[in-house]
C-alpha positions as CSV (number, residue, x, y, z in Angstrom):
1,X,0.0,0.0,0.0
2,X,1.2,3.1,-1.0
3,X,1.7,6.6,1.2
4,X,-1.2,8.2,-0.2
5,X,-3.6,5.3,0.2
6,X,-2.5,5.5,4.1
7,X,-3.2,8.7,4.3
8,X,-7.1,8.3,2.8
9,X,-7.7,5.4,5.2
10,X,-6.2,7.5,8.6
11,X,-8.2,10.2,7.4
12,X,-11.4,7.9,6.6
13,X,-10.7,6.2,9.5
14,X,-10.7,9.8,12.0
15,X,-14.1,11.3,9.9
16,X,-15.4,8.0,11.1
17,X,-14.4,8.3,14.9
18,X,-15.3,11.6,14.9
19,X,-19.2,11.6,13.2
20,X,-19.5,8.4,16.1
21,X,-18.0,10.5,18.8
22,X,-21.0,13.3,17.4
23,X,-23.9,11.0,17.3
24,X,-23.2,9.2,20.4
25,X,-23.0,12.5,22.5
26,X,-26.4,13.6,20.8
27,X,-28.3,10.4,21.6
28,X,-26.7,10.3,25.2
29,X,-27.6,14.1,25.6
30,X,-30.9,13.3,25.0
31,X,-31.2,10.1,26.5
32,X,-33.6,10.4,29.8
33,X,-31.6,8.3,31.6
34,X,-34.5,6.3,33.6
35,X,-32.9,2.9,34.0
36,X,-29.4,2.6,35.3
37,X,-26.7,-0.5,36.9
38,X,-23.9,0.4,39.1
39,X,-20.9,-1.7,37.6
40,X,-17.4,-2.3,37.9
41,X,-15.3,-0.2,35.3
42,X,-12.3,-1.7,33.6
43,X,-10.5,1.3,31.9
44,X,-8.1,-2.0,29.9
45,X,-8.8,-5.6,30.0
46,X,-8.3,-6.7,34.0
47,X,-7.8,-3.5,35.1
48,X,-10.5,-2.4,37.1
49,X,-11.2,1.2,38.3
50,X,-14.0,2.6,40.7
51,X,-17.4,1.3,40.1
52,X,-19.9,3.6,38.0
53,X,-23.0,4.2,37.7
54,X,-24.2,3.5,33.9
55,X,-27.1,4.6,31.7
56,X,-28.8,1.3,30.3
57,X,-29.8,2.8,27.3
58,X,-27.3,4.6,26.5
59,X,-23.9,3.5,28.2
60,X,-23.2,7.2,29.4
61,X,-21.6,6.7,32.8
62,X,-23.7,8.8,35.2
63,X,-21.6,8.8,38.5
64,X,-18.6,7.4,39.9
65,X,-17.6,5.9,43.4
66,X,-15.0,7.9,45.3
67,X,-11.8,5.2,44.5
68,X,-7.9,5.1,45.3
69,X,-6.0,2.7,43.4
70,X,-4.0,0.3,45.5
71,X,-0.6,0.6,44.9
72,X,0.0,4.3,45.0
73,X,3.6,6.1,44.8
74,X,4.8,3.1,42.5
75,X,7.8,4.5,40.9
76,X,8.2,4.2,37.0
77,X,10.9,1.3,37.6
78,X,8.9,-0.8,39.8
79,X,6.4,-3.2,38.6
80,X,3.3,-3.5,40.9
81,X,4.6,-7.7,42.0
82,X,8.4,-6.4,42.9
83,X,6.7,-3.1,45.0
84,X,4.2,-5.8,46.8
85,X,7.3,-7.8,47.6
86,X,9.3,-5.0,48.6
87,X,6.0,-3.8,51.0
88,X,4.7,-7.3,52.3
89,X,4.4,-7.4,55.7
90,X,6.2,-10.0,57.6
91,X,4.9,-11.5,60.3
């Protein structure tokens, strides 16, 4: 595939993303919002954040719970098993 046809499809593929990004805010915007699940939210596949309160209809996440992640002051170099090693309490 040439440079040009690249370009078409990034730019086909952002007019896309943008005209869904559009629609969806309309139809949440106007959504009433009567039915609605608190749920755990994942932000990436089995990483889960605060639980949220979520629009059935229309998937617009209405309120969130008040969260702290666990490991907190992890530095860059650390991966989240070698800082629970370094910080498990020995008994």
């Amino acid at each position: 595939m040439d440079n040009q046809s690249n370009m078409a499809y990034r730019s086909k593929a952002k007019e896309l993303r943008d005209k869904f990004e559009k629609d969806l805010k309309e139809l949440q915007d106007n959504c009433p919002h009567t039915e609605s699940t608190w749920m755990p939210y994942m932000w990436a596949p089995g990483h889960f954040g605060p639980k949220v309160r979520s629009c059935n209809e229309c998937d617009k996440i209405l309120e969130q719970e008040e969260w702290e992640p666990v490991i907190k002051d992890v530095n860059k170099n650390t991966s989240c098993y070698e800082y629970a090693k370094k910080n498990e309490k020995k008994d």
